[in-house]
N, C-alpha and C positions, 0 to 999 in steps of 0.2 A: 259611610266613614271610609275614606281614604288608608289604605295598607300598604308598607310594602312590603312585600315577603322576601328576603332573601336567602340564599342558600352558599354556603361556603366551598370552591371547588379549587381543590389543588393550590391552596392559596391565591385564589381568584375569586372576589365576591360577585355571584350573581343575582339580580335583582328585578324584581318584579312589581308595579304598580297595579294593585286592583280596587274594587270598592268591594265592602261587605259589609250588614249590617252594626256588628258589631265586632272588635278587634278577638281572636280567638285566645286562651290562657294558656298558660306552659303545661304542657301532656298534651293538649288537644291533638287529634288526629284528624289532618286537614286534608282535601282530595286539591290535587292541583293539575295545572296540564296534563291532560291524556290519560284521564283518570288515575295519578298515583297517589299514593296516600303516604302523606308525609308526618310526623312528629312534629311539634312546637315546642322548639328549646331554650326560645326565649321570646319576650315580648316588652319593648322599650317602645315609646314618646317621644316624636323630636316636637319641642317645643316650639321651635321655630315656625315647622310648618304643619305643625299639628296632625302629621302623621306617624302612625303606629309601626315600627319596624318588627317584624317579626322575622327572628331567626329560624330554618328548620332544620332537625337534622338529617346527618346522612344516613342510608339505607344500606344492606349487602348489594342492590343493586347500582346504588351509587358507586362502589368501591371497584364492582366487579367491573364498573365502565372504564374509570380511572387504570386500571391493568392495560387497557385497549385501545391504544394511541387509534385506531381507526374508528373505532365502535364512539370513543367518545368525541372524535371530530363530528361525527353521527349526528350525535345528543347534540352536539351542542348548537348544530345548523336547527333541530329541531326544537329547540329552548329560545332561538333566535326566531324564527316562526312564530312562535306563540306569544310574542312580546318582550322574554326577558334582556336586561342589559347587563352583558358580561366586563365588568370591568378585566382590562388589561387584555383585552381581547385577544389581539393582535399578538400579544406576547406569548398566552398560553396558545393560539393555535401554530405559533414559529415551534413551539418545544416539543409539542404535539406530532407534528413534521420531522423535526428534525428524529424523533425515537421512531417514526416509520420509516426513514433513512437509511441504507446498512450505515455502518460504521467501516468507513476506509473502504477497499476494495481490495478485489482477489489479490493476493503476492503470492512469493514463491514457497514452498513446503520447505522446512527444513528438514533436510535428510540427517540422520544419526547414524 
C-alpha cells in the first residue's frame, strides 16, 4: 500500500512516498529515516490516487533543529538523501541563510 508520510516544518511541508503493508492509525509510533521514531497525528485518503497521507508529529528534537539555522540546513540535506520532497524548498533554505547571515555590519559605537 502506497504512503505518504509527511511532516510539517516551519511552515514547509515535507513529504515522503513509501510502501507499507498496511497505512499505520493516529498514536502509532512509527520509525522513519535513520532510525527516528515519530507520532502519527493524522491519517487521511486521497481518493484520487488512492494514497494514504499520513501526518507525523514534531519532536523536542525537531524543534531544537528549527532554533539552528545551521544544524537544520544539516537535516534538511539529510532528509533530501533519504528521498524526502521539501516543498518550498528553495525558500526555506534563502531564510535559513539569510538568519546565518550577521545582520548589517560593524558601524561606529556611540560614545555618551
Amino acid at each position: 500500500m502506497r504512503v505518504r508520510i509527511t511532516l510539517e516544518n516551519v511552515g514547509h511541508t515535507m513529504s515522503k512516498l513509501i510502501e507499507l503493508p498496511e497505512p499505520p492509525k493516529v498514536g502509532d509510533v512509527v520509525t522513519v529515516d535513520r532510525g527516528r521514531q515519530r507520532v502519527v497525528g493524522r491519517v487521511e485518503r486521497e481518493p484520487e490516487t488512492d494514497v494514504h497521507v499520513v501526518s507525523l508529529t514534531e519532536d523536542e528534537y525537531d524543534l531544537e533543529i528549527y532554533l539552528h539555522p545551521r544544524i537544520h540546513l544539516e537535516h534538511l540535506a539529510g532528509m533530501k538523501e533519504d528521498g524526502w520532497e521539501i516543498e518550498g524548498e528553495e525558500d526555506l533554505r534563502r531564510e535559513l541563510r539569510e538568519r546565518l547571515s550577521p545582520q548589517g555590519g560593524p558601524g561606529p559605537i556611540a560614545q555618551n
